[in-house]
mmCIF file of the N, C-alpha and C atoms, coordinates in Angstrom:
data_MODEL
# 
_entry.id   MODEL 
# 
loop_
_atom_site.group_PDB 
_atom_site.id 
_atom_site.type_symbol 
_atom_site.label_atom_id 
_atom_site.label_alt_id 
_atom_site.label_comp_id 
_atom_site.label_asym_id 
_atom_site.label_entity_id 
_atom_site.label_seq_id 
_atom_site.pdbx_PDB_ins_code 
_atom_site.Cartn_x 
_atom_site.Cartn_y 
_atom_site.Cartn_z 
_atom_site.occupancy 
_atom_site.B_iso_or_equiv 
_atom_site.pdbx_formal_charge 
_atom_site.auth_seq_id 
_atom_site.auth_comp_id 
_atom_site.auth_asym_id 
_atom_site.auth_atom_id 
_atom_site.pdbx_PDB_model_num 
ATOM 1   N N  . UNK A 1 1  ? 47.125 240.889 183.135 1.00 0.00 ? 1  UNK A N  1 
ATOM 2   C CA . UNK A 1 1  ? 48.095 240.717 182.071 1.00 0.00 ? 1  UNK A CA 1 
ATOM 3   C C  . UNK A 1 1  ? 48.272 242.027 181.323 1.00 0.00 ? 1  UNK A C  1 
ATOM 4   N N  . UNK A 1 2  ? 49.149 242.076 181.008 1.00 0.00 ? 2  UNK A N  1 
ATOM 5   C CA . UNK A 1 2  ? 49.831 243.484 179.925 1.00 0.00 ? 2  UNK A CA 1 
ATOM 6   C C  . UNK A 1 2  ? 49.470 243.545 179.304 1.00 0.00 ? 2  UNK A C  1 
ATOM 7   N N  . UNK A 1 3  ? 48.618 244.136 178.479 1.00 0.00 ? 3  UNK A N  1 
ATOM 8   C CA . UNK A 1 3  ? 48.275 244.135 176.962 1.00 0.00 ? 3  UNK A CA 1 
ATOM 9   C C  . UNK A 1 3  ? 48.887 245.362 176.240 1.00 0.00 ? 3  UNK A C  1 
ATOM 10  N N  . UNK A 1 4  ? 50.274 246.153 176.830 1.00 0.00 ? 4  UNK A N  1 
ATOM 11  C CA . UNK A 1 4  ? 50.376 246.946 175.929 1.00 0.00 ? 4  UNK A CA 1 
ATOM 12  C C  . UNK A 1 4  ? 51.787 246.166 175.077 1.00 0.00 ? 4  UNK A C  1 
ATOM 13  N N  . UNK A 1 5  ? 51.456 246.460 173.859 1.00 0.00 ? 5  UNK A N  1 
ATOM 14  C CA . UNK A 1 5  ? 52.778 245.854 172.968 1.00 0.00 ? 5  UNK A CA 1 
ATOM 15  C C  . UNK A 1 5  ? 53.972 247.086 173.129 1.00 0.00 ? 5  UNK A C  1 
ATOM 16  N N  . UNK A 1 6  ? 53.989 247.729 173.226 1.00 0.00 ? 6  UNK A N  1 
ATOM 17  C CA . UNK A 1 6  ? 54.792 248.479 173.158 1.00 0.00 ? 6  UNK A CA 1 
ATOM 18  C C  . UNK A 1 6  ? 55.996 248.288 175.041 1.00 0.00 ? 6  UNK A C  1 
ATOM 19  N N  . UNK A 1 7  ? 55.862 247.734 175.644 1.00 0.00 ? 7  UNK A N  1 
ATOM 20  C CA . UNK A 1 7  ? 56.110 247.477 176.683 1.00 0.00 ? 7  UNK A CA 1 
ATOM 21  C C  . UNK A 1 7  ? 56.457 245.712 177.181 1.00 0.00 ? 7  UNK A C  1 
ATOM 22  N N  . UNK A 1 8  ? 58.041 245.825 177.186 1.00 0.00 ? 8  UNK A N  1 
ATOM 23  C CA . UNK A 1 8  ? 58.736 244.800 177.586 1.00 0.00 ? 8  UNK A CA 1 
ATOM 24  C C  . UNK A 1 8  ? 58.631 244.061 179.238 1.00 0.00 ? 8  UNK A C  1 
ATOM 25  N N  . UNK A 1 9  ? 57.779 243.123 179.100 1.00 0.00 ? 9  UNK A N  1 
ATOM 26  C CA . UNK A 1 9  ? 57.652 242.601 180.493 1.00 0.00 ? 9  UNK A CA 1 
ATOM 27  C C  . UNK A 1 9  ? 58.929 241.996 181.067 1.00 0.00 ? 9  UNK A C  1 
ATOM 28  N N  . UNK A 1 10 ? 59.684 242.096 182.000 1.00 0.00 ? 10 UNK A N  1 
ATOM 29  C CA . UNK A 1 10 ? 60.739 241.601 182.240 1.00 0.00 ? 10 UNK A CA 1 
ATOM 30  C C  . UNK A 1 10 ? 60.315 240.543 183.678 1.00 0.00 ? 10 UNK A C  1 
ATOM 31  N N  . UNK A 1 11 ? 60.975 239.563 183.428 1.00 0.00 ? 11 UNK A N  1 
ATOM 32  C CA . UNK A 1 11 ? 60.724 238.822 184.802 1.00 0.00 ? 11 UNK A CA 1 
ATOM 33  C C  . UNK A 1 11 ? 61.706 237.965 185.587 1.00 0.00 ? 11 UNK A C  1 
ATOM 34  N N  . UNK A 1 12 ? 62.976 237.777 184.981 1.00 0.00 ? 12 UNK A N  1 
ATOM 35  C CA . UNK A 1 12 ? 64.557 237.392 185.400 1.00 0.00 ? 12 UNK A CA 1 
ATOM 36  C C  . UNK A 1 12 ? 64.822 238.484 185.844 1.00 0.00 ? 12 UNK A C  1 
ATOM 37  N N  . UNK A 1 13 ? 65.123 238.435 187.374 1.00 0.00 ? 13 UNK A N  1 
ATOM 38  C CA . UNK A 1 13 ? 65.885 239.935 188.028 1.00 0.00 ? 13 UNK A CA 1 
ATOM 39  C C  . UNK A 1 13 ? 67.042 239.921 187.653 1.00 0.00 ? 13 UNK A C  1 
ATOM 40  N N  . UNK A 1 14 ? 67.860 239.183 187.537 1.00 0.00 ? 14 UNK A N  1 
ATOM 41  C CA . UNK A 1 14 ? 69.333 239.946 186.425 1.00 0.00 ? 14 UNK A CA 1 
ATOM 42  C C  . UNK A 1 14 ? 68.722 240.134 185.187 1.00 0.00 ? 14 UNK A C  1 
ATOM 43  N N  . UNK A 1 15 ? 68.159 239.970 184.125 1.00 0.00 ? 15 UNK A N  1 
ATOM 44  C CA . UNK A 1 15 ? 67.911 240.689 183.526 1.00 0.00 ? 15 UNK A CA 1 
ATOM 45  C C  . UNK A 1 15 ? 67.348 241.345 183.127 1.00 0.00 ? 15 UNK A C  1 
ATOM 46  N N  . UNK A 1 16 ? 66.740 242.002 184.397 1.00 0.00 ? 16 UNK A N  1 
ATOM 47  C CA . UNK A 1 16 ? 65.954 243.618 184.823 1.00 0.00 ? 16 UNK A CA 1 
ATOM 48  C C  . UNK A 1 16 ? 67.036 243.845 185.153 1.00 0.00 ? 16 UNK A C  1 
ATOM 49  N N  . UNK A 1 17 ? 67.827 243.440 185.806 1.00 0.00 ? 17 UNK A N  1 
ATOM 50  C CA . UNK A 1 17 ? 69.019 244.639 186.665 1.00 0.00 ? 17 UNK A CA 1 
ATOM 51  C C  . UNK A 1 17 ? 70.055 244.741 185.448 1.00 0.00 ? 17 UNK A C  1 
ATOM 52  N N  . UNK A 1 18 ? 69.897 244.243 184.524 1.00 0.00 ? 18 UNK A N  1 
ATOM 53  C CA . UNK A 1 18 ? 71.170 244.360 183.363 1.00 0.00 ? 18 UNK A CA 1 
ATOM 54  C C  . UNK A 1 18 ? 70.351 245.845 182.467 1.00 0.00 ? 18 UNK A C  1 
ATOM 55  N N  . UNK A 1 19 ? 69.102 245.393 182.548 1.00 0.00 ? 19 UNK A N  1 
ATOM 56  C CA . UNK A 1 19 ? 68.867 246.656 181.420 1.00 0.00 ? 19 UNK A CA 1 
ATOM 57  C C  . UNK A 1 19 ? 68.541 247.607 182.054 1.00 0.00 ? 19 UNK A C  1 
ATOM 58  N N  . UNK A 1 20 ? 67.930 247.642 183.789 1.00 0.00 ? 20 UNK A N  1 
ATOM 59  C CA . UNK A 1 20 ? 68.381 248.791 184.343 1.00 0.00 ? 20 UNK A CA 1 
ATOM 60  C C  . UNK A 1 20 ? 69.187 249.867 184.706 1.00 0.00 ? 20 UNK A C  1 
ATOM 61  N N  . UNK A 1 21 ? 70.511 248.840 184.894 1.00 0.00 ? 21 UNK A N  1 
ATOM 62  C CA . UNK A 1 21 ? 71.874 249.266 184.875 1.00 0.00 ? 21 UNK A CA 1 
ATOM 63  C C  . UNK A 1 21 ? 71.934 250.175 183.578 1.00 0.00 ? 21 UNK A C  1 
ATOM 64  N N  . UNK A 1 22 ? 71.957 249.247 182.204 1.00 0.00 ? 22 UNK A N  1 
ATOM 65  C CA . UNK A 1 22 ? 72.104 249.796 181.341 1.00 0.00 ? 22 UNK A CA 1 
ATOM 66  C C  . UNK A 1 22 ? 71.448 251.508 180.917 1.00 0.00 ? 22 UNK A C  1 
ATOM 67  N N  . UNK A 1 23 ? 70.795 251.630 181.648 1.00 0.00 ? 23 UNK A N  1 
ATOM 68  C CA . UNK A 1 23 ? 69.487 252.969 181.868 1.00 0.00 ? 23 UNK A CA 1 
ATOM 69  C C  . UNK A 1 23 ? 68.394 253.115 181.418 1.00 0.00 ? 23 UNK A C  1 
ATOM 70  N N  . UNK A 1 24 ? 67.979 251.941 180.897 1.00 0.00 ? 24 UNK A N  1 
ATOM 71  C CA . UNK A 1 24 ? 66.396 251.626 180.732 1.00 0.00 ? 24 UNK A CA 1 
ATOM 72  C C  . UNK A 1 24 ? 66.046 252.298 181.804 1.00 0.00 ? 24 UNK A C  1 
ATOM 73  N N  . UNK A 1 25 ? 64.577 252.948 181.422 1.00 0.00 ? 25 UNK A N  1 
ATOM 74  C CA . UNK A 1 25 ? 63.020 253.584 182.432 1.00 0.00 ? 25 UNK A CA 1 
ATOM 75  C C  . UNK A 1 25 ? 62.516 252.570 182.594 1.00 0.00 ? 25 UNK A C  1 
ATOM 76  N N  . UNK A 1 26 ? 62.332 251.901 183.846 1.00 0.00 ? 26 UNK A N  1 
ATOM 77  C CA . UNK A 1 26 ? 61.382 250.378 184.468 1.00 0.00 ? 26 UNK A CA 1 
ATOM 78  C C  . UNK A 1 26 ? 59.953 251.186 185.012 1.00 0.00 ? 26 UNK A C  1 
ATOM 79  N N  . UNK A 1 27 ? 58.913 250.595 184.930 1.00 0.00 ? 27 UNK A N  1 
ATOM 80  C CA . UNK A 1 27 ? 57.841 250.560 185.500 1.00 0.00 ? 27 UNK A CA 1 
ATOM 81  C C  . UNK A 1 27 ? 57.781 248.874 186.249 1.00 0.00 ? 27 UNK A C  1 
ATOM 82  N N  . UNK A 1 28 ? 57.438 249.508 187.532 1.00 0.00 ? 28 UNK A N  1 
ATOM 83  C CA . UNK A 1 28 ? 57.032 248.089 188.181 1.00 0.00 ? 28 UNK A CA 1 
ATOM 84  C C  . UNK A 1 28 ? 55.477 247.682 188.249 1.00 0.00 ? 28 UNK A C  1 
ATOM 85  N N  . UNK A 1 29 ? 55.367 246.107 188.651 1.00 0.00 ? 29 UNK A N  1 
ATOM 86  C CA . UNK A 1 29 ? 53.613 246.052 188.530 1.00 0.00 ? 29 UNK A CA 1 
ATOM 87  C C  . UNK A 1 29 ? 53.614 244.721 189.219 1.00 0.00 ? 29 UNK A C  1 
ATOM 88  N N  . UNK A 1 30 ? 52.891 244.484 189.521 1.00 0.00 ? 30 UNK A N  1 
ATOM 89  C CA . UNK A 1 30 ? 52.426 242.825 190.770 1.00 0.00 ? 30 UNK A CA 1 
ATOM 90  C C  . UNK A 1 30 ? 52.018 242.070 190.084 1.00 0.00 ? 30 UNK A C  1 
ATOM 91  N N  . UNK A 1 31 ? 51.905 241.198 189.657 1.00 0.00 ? 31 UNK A N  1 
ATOM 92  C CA . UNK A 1 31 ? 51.104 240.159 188.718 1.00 0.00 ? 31 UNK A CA 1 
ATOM 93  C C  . UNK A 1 31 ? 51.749 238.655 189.566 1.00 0.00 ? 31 UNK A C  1 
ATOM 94  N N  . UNK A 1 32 ? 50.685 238.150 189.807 1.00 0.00 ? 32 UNK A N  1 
ATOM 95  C CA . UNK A 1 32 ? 50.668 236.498 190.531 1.00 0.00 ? 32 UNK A CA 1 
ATOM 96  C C  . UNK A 1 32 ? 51.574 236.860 191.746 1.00 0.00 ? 32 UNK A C  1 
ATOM 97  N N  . UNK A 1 33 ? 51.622 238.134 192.045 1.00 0.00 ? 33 UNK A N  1 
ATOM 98  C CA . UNK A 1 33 ? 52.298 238.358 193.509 1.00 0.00 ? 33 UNK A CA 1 
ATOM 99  C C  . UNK A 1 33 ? 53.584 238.011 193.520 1.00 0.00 ? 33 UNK A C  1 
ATOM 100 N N  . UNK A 1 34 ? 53.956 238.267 192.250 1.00 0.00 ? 34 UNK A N  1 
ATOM 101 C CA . UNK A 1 34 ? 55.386 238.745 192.007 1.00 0.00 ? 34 UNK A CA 1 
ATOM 102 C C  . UNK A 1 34 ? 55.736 240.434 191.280 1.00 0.00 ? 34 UNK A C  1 
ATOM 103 N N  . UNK A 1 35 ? 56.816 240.982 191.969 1.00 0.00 ? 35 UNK A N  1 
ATOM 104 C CA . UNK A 1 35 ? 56.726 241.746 191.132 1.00 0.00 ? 35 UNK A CA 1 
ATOM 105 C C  . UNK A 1 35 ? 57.694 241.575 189.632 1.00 0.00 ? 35 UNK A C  1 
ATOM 106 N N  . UNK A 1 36 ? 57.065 242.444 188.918 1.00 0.00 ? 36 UNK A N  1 
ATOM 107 C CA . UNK A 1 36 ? 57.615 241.845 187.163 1.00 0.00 ? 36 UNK A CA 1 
ATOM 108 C C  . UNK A 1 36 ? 57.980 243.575 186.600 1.00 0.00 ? 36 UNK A C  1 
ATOM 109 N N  . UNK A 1 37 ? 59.115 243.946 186.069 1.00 0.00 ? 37 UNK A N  1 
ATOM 110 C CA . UNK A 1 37 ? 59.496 245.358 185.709 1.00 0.00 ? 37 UNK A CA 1 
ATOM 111 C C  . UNK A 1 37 ? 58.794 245.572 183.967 1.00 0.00 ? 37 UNK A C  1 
ATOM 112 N N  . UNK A 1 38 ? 58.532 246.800 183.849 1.00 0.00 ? 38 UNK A N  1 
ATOM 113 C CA . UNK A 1 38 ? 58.013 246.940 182.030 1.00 0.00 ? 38 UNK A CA 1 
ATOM 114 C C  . UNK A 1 38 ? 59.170 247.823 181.910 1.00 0.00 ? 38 UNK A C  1 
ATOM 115 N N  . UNK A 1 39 ? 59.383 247.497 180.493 1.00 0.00 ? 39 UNK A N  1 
ATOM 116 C CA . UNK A 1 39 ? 60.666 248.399 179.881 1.00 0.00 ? 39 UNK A CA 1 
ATOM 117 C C  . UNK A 1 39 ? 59.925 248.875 178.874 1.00 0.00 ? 39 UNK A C  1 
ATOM 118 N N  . UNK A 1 40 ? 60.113 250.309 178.054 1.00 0.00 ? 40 UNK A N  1 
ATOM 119 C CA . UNK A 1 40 ? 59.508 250.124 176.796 1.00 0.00 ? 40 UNK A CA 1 
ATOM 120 C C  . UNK A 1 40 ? 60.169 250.016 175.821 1.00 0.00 ? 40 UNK A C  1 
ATOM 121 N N  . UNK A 1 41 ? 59.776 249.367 174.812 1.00 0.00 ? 41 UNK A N  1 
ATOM 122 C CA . UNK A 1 41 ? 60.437 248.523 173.764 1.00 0.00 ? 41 UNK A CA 1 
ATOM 123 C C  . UNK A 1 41 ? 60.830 249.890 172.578 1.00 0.00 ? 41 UNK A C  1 
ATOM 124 N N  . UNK A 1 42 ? 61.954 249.439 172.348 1.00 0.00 ? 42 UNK A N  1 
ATOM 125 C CA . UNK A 1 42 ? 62.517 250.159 171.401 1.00 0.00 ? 42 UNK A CA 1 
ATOM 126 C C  . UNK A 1 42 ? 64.326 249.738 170.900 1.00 0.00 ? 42 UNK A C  1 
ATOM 127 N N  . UNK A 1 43 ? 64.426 250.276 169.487 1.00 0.00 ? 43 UNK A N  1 
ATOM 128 C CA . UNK A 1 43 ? 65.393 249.463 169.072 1.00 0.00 ? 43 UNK A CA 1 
ATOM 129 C C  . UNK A 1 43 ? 66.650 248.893 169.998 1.00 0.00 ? 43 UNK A C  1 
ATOM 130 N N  . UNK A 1 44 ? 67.089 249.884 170.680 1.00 0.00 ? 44 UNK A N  1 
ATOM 131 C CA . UNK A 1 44 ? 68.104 250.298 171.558 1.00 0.00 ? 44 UNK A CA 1 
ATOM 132 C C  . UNK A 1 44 ? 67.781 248.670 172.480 1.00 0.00 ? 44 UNK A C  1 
ATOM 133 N N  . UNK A 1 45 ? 66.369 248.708 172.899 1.00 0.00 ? 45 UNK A N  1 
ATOM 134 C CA . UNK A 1 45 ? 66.203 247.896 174.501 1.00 0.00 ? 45 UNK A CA 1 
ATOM 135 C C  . UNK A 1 45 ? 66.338 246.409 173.037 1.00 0.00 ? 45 UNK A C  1 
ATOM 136 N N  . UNK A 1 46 ? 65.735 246.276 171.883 1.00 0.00 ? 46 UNK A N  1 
ATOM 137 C CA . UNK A 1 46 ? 66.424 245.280 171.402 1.00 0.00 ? 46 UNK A CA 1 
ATOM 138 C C  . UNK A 1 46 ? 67.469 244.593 171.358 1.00 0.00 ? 46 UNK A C  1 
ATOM 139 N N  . UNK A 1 47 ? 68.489 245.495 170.921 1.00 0.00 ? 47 UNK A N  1 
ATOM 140 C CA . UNK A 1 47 ? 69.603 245.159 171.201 1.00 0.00 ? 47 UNK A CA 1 
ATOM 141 C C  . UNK A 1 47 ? 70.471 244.964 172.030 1.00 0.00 ? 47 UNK A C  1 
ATOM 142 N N  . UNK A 1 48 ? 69.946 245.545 173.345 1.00 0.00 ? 48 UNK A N  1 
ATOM 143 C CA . UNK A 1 48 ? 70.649 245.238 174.429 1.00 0.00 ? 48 UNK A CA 1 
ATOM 144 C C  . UNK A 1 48 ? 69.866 243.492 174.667 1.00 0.00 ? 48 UNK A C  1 
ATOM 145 N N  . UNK A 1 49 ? 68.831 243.473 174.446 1.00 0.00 ? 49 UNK A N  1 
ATOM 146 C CA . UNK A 1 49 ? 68.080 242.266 174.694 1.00 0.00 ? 49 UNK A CA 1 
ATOM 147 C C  . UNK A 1 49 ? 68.908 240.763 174.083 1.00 0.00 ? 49 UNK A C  1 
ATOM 148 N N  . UNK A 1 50 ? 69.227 241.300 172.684 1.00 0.00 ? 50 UNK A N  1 
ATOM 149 C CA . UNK A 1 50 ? 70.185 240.372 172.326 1.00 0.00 ? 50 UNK A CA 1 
ATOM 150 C C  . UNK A 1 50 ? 71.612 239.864 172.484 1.00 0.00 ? 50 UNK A C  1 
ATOM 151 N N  . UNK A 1 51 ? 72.123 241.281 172.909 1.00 0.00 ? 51 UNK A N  1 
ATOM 152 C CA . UNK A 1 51 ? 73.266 241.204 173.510 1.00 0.00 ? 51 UNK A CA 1 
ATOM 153 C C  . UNK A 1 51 ? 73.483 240.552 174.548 1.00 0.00 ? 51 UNK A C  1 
ATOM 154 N N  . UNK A 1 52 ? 72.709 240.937 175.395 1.00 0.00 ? 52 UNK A N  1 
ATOM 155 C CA . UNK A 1 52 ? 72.617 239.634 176.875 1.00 0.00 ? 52 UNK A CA 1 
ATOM 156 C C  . UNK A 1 52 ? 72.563 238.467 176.313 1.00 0.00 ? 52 UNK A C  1 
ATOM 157 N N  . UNK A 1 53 ? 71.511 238.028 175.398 1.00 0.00 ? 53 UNK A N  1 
ATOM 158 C CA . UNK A 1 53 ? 70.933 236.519 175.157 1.00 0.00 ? 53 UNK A CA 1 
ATOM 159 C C  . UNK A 1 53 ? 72.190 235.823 174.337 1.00 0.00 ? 53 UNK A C  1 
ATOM 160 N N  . UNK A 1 54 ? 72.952 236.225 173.637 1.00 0.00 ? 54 UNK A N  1 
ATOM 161 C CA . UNK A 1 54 ? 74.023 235.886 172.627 1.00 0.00 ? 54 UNK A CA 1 
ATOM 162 C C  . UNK A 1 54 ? 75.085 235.716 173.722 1.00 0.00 ? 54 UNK A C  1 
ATOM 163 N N  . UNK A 1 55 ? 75.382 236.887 174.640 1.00 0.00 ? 55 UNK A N  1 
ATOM 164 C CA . UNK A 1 55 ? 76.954 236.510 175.220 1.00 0.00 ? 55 UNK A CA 1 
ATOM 165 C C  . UNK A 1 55 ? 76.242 235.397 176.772 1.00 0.00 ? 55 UNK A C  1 
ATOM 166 N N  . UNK A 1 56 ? 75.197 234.922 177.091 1.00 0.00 ? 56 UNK A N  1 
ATOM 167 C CA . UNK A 1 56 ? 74.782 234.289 177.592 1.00 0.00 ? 56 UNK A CA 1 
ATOM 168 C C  . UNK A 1 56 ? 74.942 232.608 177.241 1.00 0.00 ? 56 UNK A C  1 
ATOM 169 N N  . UNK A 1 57 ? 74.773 233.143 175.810 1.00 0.00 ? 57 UNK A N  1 
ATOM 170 C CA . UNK A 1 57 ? 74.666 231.398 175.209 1.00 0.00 ? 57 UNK A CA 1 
ATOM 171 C C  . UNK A 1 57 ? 76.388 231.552 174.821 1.00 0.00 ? 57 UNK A C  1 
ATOM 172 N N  . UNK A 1 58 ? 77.120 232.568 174.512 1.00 0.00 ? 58 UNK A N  1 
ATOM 173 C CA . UNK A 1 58 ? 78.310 232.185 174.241 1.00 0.00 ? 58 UNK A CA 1 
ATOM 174 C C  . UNK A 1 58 ? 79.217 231.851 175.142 1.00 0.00 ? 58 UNK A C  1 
ATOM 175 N N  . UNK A 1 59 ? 79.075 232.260 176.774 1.00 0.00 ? 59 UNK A N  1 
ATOM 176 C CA . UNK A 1 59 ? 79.873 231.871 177.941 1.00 0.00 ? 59 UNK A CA 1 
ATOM 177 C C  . UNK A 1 59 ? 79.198 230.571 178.039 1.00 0.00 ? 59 UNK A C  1 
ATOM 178 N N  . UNK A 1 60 ? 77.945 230.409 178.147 1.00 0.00 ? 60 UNK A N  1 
ATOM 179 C CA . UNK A 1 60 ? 77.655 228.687 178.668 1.00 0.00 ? 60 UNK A CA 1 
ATOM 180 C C  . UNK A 1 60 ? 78.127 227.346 177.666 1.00 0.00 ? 60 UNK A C  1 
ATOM 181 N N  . UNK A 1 61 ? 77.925 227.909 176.536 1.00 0.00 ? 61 UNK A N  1 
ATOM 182 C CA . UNK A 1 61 ? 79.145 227.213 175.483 1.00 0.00 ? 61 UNK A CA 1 
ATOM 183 C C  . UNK A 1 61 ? 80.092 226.885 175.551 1.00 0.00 ? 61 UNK A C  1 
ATOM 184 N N  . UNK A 1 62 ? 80.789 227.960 175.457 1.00 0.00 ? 62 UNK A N  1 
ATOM 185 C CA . UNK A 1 62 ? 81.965 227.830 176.519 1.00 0.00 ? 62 UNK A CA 1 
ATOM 186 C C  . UNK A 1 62 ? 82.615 226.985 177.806 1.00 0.00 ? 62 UNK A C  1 
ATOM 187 N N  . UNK A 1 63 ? 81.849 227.236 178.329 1.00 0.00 ? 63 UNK A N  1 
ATOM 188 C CA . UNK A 1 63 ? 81.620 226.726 179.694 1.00 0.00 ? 63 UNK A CA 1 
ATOM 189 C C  . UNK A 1 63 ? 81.434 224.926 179.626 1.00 0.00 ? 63 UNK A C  1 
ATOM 190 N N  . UNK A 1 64 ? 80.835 224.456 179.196 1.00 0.00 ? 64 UNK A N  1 
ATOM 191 C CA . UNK A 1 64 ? 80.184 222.842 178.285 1.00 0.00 ? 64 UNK A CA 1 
ATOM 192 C C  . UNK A 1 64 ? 81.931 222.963 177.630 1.00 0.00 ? 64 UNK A C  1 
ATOM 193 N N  . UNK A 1 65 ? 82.120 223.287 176.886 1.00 0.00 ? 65 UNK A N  1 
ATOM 194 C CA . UNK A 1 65 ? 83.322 223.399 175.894 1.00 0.00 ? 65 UNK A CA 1 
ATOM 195 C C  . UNK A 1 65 ? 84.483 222.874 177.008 1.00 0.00 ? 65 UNK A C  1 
ATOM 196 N N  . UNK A 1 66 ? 84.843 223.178 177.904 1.00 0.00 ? 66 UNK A N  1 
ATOM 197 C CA . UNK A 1 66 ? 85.762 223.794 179.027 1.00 0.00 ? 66 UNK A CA 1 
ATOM 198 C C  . UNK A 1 66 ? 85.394 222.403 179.733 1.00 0.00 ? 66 UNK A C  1 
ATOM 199 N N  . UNK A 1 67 ? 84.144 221.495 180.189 1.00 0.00 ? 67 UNK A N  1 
ATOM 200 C CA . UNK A 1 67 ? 84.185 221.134 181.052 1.00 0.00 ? 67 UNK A CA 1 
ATOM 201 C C  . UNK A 1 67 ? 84.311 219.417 179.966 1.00 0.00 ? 67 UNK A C  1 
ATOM 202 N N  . UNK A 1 68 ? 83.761 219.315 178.835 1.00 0.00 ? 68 UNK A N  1 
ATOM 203 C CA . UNK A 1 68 ? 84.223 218.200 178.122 1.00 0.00 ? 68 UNK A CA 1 
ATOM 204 C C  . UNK A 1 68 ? 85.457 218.036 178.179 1.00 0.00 ? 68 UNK A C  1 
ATOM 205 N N  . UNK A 1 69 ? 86.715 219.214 177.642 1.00 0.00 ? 69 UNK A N  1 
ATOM 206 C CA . UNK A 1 69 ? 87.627 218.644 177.756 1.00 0.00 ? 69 UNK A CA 1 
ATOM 207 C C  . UNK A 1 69 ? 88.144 218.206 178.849 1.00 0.00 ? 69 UNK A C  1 
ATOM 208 N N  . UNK A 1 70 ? 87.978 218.651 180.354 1.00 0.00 ? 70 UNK A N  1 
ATOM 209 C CA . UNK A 1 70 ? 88.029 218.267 181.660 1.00 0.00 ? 70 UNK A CA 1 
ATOM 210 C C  . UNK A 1 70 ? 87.837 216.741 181.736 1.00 0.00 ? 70 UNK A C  1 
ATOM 211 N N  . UNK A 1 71 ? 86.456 216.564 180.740 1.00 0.00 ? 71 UNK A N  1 
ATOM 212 C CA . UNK A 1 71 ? 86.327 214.818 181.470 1.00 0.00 ? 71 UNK A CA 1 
ATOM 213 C C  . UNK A 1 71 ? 87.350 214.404 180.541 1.00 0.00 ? 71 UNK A C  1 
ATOM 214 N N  . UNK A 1 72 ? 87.301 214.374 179.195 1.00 0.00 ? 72 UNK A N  1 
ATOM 215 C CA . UNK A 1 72 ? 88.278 214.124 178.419 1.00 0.00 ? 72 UNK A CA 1 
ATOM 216 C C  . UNK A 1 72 ? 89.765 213.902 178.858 1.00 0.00 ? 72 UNK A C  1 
ATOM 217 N N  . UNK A 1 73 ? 90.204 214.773 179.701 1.00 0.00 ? 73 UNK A N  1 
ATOM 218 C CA . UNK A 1 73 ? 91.362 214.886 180.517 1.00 0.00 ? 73 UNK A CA 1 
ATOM 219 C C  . UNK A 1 73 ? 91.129 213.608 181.347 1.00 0.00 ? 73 UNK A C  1 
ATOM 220 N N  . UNK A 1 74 ? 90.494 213.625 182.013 1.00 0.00 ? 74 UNK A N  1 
ATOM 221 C CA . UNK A 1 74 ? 90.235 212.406 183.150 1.00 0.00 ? 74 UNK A CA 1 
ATOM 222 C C  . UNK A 1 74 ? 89.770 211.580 183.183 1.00 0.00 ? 74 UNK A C  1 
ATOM 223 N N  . UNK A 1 75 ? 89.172 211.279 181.953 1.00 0.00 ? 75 UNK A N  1 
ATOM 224 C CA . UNK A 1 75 ? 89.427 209.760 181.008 1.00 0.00 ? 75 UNK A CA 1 
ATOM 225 C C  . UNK A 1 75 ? 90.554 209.499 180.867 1.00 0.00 ? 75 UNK A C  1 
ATOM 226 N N  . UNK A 1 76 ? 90.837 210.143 180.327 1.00 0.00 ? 76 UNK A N  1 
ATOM 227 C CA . UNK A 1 76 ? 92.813 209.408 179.661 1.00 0.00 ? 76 UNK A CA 1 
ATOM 228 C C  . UNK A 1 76 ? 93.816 209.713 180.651 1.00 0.00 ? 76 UNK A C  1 
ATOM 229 N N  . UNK A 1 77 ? 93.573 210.066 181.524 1.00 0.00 ? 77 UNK A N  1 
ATOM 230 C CA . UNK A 1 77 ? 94.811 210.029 183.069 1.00 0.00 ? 77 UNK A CA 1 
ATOM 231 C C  . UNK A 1 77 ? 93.961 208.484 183.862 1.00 0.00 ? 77 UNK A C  1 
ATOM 232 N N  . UNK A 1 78 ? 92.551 208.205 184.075 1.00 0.00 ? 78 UNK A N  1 
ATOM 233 C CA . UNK A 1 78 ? 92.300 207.292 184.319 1.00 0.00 ? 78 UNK A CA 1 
ATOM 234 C C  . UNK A 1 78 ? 92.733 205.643 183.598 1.00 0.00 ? 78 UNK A C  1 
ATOM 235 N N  . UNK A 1 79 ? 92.553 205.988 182.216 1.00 0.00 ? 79 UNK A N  1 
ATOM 236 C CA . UNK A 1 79 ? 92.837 204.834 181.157 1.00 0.00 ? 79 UNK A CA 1 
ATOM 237 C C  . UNK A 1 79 ? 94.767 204.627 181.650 1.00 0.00 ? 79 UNK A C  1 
ATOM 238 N N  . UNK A 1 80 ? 95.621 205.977 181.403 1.00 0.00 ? 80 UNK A N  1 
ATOM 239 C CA . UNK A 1 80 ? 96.648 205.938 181.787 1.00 0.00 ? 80 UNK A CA 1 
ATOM 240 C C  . UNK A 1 80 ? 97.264 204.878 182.861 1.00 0.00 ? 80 UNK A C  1 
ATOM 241 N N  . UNK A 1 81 ? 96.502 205.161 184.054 1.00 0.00 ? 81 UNK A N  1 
ATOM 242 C CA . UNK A 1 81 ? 96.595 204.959 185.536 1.00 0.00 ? 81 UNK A CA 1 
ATOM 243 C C  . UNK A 1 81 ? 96.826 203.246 185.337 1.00 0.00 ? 81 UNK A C  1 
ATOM 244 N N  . UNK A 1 82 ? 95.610 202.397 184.587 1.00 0.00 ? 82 UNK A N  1 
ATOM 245 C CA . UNK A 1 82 ? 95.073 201.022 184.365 1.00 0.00 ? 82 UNK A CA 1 
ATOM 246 C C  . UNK A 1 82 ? 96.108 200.017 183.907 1.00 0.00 ? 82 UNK A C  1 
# 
């Protein structure tokens, strides 16, 4: 296990490959025979951290949002139909 605080364990490969992309320095390491990337933590990798997590929850919102009105739709073309 990691014990350094200063060092972001990452373990979702998109989001290792998002903050890689972004140009985070990764260190890789094996743990339970997976591999898991370290980022080191700093304001910058914060905010990218949140940025993912916010427009993550705001597309799947979305997304739920988008698919209620769908049934909604096809309730009332069904009720229609009757």
């Amino acid at each position: 296990m990691n014990t350094n605080k200063n060092k972001f364990m990452c373990e979702s490969v998109r989001l290792c490959r998002f903050l890689y992309g972004l140009g985070f320095d990764k260190e890789s390491i094996q743990q339970d025979n997976r591999e898991k990337w370290l980022f080191d933590r700093s304001p910058e990798l914060q905010e990218s951290l949140d940025f993912y997590f916010l427009m993550r929850k705001k597309l799947r919102d979305k997304q739920e949002r988008m698919n209620n009105e769908e049934n909604k739709i096809c309730v009332q073309s069904v009720r229609e139909t009757i």
